[in-house]
N, C-alpha and C positions, 0 to 999 in steps of 0.2 A: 353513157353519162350517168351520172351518181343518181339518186333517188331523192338526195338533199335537191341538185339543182336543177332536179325535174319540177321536182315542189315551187321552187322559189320560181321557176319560169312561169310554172301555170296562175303563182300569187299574182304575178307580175301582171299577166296577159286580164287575169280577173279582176284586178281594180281600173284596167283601160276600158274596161267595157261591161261596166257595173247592170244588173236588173234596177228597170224602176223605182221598185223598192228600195234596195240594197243603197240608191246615189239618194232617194227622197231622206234614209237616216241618217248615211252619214252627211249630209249637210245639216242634220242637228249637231250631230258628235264630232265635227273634225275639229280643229285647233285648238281644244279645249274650250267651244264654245259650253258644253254641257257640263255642268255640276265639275267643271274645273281639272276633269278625267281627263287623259291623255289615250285616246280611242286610237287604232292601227285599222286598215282595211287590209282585208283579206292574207291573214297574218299566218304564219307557218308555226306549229305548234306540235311538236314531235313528228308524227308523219300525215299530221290531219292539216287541212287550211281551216283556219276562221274565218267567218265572215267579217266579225270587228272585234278586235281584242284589247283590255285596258289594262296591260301587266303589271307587274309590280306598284304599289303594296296591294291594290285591288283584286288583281286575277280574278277578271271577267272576262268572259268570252260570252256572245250575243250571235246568235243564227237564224238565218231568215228563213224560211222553208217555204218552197215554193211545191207546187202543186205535184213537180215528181218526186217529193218526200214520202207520199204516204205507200209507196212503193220499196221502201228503205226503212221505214223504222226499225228492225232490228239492226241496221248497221250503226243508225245514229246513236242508237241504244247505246251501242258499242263503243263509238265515238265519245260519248258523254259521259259513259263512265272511265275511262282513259284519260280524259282531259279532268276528271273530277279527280281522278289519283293523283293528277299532274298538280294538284292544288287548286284548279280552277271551278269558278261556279259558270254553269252553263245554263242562258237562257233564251228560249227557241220564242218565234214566234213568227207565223204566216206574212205571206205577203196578204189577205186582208186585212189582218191586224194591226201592218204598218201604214197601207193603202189609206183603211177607214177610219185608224183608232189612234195617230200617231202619238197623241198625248196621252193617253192610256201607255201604250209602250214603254213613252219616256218617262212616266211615273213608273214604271214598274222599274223601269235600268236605274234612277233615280234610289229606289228603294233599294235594289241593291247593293249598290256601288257604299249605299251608308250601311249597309251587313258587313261585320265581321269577315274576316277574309277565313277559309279552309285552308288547312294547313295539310298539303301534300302526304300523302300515304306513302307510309316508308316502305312498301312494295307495292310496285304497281300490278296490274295484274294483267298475265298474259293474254291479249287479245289479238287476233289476225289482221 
């Protein structure tokens, strides 16, 4: 099986059986209940999943990081700059930060969703 629809399975398999977290935000962000954005769960974006992504003209991407993150940041690293060539802004934030701060969050996705979008890098750069 291809690598596209291994992705799209595991998207698939990941919004049936959301963290916590991940179903307490998106029942802020679905239907365009939030700032009118058009929010995706667990969204397929080159060869990385999102957590929740708000494409075009916006190009947000928002990631929940759960406690086996801090074992990974060099990949996410990697991730996020990938996705920031892709034209997208990426922003992370813990599941306490969603747990205990959720309006803090949503001013912050608020705040950026009214930022200027990035405009994709005309090479992107090779990453593993």
């Amino acid at each position: 099986m291809a690598r596209d629809q291994l992705l799209l399975q595991r998207a698939r398999a990941m919004r049936r059986e959301p963290t916590p977290f991940e179903q307490q935000l998106w029942l802020a962000l679905r239907a365009r209940r939030f700032a009118e954005a058009k929010f995706r769960q667990q969204v397929v974006i080159g060869r990385y999943i999102a957590d929740f992504a708000c494409r075009l003209p916006r190009k947000l991407v928002i990631e929940i990081d759960g406690d086996s993150h801090g074992d990974q940041l060099a990949y996410d690293a990697r991730r996020d700059v990938r996705l920031t060539a892709l034209g997208y802004r990426v922003l992370r934030f813990t599941n306490r930060e969603v747990g205990g701060n959720l309006d803090g969050v949503l001013t912050t996705i608020a705040l950026a969703l009214d930022a200027p979008s990035l405009p994709p890098r005309s090479a992107a750069p090779s990453l593993p």
